[in-house]
C-alpha positions in Angstrom: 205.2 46.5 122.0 206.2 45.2 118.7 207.3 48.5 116.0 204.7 49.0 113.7 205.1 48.4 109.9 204.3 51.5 107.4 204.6 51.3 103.3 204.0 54.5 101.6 202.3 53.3 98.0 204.6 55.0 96.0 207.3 53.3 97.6 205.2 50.0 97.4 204.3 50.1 93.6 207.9 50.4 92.7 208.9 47.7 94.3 206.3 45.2 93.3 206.6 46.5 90.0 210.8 45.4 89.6 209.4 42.1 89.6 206.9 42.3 86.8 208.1 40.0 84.1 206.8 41.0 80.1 205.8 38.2 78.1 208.5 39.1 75.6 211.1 38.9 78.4 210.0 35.1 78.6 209.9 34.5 75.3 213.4 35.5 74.8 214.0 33.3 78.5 212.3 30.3 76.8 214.5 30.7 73.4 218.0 31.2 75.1 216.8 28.2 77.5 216.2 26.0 74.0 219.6 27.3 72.6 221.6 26.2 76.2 219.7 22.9 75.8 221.2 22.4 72.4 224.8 23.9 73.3 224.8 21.7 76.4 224.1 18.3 74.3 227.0 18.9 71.7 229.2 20.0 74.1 229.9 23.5 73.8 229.5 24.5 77.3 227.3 26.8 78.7 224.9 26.5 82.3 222.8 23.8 81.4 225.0 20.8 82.0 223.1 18.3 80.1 223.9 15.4 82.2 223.8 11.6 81.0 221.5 9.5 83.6 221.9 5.9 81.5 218.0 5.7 82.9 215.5 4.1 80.6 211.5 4.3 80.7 209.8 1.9 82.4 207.2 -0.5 81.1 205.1 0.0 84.1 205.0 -3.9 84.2 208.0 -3.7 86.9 207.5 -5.5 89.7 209.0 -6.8 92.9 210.5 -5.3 96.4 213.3 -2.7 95.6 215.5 -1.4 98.0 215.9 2.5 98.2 218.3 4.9 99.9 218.0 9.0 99.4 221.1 10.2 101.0 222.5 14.2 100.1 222.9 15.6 103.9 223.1 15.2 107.7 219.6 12.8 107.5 219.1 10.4 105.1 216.7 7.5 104.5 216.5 3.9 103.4 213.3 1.6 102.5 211.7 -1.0 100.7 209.6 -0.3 97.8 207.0 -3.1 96.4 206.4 -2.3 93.0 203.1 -3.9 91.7 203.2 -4.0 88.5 200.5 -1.7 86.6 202.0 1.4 87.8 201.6 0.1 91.0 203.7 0.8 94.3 203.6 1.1 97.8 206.2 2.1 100.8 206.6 -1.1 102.9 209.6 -0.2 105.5 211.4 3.1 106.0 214.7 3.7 108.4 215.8 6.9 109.1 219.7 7.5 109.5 221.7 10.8 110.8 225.3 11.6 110.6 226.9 13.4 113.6 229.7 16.3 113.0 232.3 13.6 113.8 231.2 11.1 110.9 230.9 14.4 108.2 234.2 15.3 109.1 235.7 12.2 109.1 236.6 8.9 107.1 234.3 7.7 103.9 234.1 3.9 105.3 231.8 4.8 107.9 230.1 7.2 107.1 228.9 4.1 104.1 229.0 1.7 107.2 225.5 3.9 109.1 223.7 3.8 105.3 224.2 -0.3 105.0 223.1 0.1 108.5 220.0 1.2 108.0 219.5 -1.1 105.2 220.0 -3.9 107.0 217.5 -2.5 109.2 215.0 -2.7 106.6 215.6 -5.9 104.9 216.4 -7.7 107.6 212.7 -8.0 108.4 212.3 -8.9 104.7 211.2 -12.6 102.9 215.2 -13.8 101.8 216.2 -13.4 98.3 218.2 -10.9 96.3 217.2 -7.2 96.3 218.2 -3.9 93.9 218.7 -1.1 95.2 218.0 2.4 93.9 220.5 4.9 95.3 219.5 8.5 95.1 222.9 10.5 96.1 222.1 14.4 96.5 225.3 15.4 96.7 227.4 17.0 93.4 228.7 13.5 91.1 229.5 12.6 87.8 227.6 9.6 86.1 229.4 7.3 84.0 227.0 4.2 83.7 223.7 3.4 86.0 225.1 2.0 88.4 228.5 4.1 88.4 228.6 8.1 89.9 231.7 9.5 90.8 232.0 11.9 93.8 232.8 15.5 93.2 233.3 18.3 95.8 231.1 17.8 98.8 228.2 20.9 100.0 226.2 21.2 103.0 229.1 21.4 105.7 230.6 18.1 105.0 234.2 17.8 104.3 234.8 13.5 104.5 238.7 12.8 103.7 239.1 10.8 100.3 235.6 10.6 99.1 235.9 13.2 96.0 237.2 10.9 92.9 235.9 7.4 94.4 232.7 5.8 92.8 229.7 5.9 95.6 227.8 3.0 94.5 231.0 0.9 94.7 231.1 2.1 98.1 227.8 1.4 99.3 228.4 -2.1 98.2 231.8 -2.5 100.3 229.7 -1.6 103.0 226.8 -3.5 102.4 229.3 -6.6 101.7 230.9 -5.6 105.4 228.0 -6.4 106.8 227.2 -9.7 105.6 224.5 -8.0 102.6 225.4 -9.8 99.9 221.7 -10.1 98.6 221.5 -6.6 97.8 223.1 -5.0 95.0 222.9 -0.9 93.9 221.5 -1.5 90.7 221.1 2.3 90.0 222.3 5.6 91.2 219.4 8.2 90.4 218.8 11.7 90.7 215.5 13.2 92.2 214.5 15.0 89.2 214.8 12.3 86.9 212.7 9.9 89.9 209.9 12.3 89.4 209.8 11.9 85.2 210.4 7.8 86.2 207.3 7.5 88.7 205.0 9.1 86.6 206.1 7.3 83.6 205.5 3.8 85.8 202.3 5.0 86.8 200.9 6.4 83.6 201.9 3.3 81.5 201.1 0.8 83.9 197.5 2.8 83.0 197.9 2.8 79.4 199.2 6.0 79.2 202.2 7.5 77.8 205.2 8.4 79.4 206.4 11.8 80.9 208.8 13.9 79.1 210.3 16.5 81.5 210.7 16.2 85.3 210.5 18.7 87.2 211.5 19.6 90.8 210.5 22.8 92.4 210.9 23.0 96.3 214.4 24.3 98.0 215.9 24.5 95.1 214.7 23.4 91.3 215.8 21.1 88.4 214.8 19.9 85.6 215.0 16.8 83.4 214.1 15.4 80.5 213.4 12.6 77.6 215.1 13.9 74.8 214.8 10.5 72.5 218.0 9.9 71.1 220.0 12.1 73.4 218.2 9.8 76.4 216.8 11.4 79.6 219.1 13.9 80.4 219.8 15.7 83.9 220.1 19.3 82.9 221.0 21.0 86.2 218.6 23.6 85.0 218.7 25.4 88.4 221.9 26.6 87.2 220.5 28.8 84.2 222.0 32.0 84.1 219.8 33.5 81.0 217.9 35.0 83.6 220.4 38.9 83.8 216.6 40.8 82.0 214.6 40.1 85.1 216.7 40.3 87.9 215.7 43.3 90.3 219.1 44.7 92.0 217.5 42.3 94.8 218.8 39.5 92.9 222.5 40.6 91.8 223.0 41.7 95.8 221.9 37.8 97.2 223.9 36.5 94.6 226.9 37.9 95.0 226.8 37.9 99.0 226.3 34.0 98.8 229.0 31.6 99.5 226.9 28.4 98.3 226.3 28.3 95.9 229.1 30.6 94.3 228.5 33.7 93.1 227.1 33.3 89.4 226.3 30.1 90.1 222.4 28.8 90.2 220.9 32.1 88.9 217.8 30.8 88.2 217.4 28.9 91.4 217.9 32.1 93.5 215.2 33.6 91.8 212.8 30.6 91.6 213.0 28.1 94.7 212.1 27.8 98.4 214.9 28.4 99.8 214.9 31.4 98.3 211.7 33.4 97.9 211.4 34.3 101.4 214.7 35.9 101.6 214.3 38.4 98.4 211.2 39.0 100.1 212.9 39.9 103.8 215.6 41.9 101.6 212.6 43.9 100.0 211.2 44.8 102.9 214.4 45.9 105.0 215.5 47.6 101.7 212.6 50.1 102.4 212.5 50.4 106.0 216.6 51.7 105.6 215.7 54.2 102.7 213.2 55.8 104.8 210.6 54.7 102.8 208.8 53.1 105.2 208.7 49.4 107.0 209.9 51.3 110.1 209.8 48.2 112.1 211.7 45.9 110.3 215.0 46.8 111.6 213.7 45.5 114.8 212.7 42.2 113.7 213.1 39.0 111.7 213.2 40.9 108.6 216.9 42.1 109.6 218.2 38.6 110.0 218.8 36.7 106.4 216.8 33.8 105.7 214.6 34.6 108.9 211.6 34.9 106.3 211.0 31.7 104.7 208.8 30.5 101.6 206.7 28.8 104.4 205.7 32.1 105.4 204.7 33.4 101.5 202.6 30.1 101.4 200.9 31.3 104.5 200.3 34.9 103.5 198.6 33.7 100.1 196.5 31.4 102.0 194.6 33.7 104.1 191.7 35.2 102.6 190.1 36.8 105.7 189.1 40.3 105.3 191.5 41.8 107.7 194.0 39.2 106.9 194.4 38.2 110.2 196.5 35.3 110.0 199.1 37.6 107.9 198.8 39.9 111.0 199.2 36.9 113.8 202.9 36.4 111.4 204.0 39.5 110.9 203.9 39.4 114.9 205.6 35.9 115.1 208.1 38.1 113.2 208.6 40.9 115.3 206.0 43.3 114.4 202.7 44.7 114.1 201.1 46.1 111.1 197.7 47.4 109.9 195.6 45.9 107.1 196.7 48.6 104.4 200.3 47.3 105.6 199.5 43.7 105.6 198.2 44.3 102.1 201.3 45.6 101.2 203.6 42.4 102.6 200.5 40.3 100.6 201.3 42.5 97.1 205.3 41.8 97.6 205.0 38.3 98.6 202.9 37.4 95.3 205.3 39.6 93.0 208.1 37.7 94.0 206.3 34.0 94.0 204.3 35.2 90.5 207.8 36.2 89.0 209.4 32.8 90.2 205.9 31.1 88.5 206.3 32.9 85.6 210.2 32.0 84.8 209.1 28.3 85.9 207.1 28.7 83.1 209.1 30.1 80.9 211.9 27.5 81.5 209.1 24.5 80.7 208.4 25.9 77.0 212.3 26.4 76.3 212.4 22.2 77.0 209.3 21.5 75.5 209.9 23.6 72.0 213.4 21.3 72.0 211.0 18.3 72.2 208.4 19.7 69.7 209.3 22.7 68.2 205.4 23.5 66.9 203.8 22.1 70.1 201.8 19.8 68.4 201.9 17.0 70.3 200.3 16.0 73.9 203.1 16.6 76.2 203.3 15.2 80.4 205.4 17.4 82.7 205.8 15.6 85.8 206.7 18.0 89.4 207.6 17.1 92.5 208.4 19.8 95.6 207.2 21.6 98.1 207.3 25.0 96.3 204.6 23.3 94.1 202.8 21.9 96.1 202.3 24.3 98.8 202.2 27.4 97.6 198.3 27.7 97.3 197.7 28.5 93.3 201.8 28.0 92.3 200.2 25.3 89.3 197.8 27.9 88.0 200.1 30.4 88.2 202.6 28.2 85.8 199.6 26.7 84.1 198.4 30.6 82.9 201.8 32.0 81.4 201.9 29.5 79.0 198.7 30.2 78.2 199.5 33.4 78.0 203.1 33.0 75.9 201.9 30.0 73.5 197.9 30.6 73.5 195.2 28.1 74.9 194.8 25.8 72.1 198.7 24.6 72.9 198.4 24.5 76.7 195.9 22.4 76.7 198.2 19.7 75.0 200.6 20.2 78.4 199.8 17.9 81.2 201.3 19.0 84.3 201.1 16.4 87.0 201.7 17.1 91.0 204.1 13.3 91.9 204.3 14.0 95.8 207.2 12.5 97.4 208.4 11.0 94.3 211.7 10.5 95.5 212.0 7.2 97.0 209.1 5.3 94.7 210.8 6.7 91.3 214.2 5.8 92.4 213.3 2.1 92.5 211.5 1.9 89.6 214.4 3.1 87.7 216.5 0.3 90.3 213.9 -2.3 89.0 214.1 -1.4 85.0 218.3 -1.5 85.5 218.2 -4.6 87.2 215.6 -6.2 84.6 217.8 -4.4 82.1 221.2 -6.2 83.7 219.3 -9.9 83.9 218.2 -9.6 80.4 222.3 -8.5 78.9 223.1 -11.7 81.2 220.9 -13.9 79.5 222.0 -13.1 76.1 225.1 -13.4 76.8 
């Protein structure tokens, strides 16, 4: 029989109360966010890198078939987007491509040779003519020009000899020029967070509309970007905020400093915010009590002993049921490795939305430190575009965002914030920004 789960409610309230966030405490969040923004753009350091992208807005007029490639671990994938003009665009042709533990450990030509394969795949079944292609590259680089990223250290397990230092659109066209694709060129090397702002941009001028000033992706892990006028649209790497010491539980400090990757002190507000790692603070809650005697008696018998066993998945699924007995938390907690009874289950429910109501809340918090940098008064209609499965499945996560600024800036002001859901963004938003480089290139040709 599976152990049996027990929370005393003394032992409970404390420990959905160290995740209770003051509106104050976001405040001063959302000011020191502002400040990094503005230390980040002249320079001075700080852990909001403030990254160049050399992306522009779109029209929403771009049109055409744009090649695509989202690449950034062992499976990537390459396509053809039609863009339609209007804000219009559609997925034609889609190739999946997989690395083996060989080709991640091994030389950088082919590991570029299986990406150019699987484009050829793709337009190979195309009408001839020349294509752009939008590369998004998830793995750590340094932008120098839209069509230009320099490696840096590889993550994710892969170690490929000589790659830091070289330029990874130039080679994705060596290997597209091995074999015999001279019709496409990488017109842009894009980031996911700035696809989101991109796509919804496309699609809300093609309309008539305006264009979206921050991107935003919350789903493994988080990021930010924005359209800071002169300053261009800027990466910001926002995961990597570290104003985040006043609301960190001693939860937070211990998975942070037991974690290899990222390095200790490194993505503070992404271990605090993101899928990847909800589930875990949660697990760590939970086995925190059971070892203090507090109660949770089963958990050192089950999943919640084994990190990262518990994942956000799981705090999706316990906000979603609504039964009375919460019987789908119950048939979990089983697929977990034990059994509980509704006050229990209750419990689990209370921690679970603590955690994902603090992550909300900082989300939040995060959003008004950009947006004050944009409009310090808030008087203007603003568009925050998202992207991620955080966001989108968590069952209320928008509402949850949408009420603290509410709360922190009043209703009059957050109704001037449009927060827009761009699923799968990826792919579509990395060829329109493909498509605006390329008609950007054609147009400096032309003049000259």
């Amino acid at each position: 029989m599976s152990p049996m789960l027990a929370f005393p409610d003394a032992a409970l309230a404390h420990a959905v109360s160290a995740f209770e966030t003051t509106a104050a405490a976001l405040e001063s969040i959302a000011g020191d966010f502002s400040a990094q923004i503005a230390q980040g753009l002249a320079g001075a350091g700080g852990s909001l890198k403030m990254l160049r992208t050399f992306t522009s807005q779109p029209t929403g007029r771009e049109s055409g078939r744009v090649v695509v490639v989202d690449w950034g671990g062992t499976k990537g994938r390459a396509g053809i987007v039609e863009l339609g003009g209007a804000g219009a665009a559609r997925l034609v042709a889609e190739e999946v491509f997989t690395f083996s533990e060989e080709q991640k450990r091994g030389a950088v030509a082919p590991v570029f040779d299986v990406v150019a394969a699987a484009i050829g795949r793709v337009v190979d079944a195309q009408p001839t003519g020349a294509y752009p292609l939008g590369f998004v590259y998830s793995f750590p680089a340094r932008l120098e020009g839209i069509n230009r990223a320099v490696a840096l250290a590889l993550t994710k397990g892969w170690r490929v000899a000589g790659l830091e230092g070289q330029d990874v659109a130039a080679l994705l066209g060596d290997a597209l020029r091995r074999r015999g694709l001279e019709r496409v060129r990488v017109s842009a090397v894009a980031n996911d967070t700035v696809a989101t702002l991109i796509l919804q941009s496309y699609r809300s001028r093609g309309a008539g509309g305006r264009p979206a000033d921050i991107g935003l992706i919350l789903g493994t892990g988080t990021n930010q970007a924005a359209d800071l006028g002169p300053a261009g649209i800027r990466n910001l790497e926002s995961g990597n905020f570290d104003g985040v010491t006043a609301v960190e539980t001693p939860y937070d400090v211990a998975l942070d400093r037991e974690q290899r990757e990222p390095r200790p002190g490194a993505q503070r507000l992404e271990k605090m915010v993101s899928g990847h790692y909800l589930g875990e603070i949660l697990r760590r809650v939970v086995y925190d009590l059971s070892q203090r005697r507090a109660g949770l008696r089963g958990a050192a018998h089950s999943a919640f002993a084994t990190p990262f066993a518990v994942e956000s998945e799981h705090l999706s699924r316990i906000a979603a049921d609504r039964s009375n007995g919460l019987d789908d938390v119950d048939a979990l907690l089983r697929e977990l490795g034990a059994t509980s009874t509704r006050e229990e289950r209750q419990g689990v429910r209370a921690l679970s939305g603590a955690i994902v109501g603090r992550s909300a809340r900082l989300v939040a918090a995060t959003l008004l430190g950009t947006l004050r940098v944009l409009d310090p008064v808030l008087a203007d209609r603003r568009t925050i575009a998202v992207d991620g499965s955080l966001w989108g499945g968590y069952p209320g996560f928008a509402s949850l965002v949408a009420g603290t600024l509410v709360e922190l800036i009043g209703r009059e002001r957050a109704d001037r914030i449009e927060i827009v859901f761009v699923k799968d963004s990826t792919s579509t938003g990395a060829a329109v920004i493909a498509a605006v480089a390329a008609a950007q290139g054609s147009a400096r040709s032309s003049s000259g």
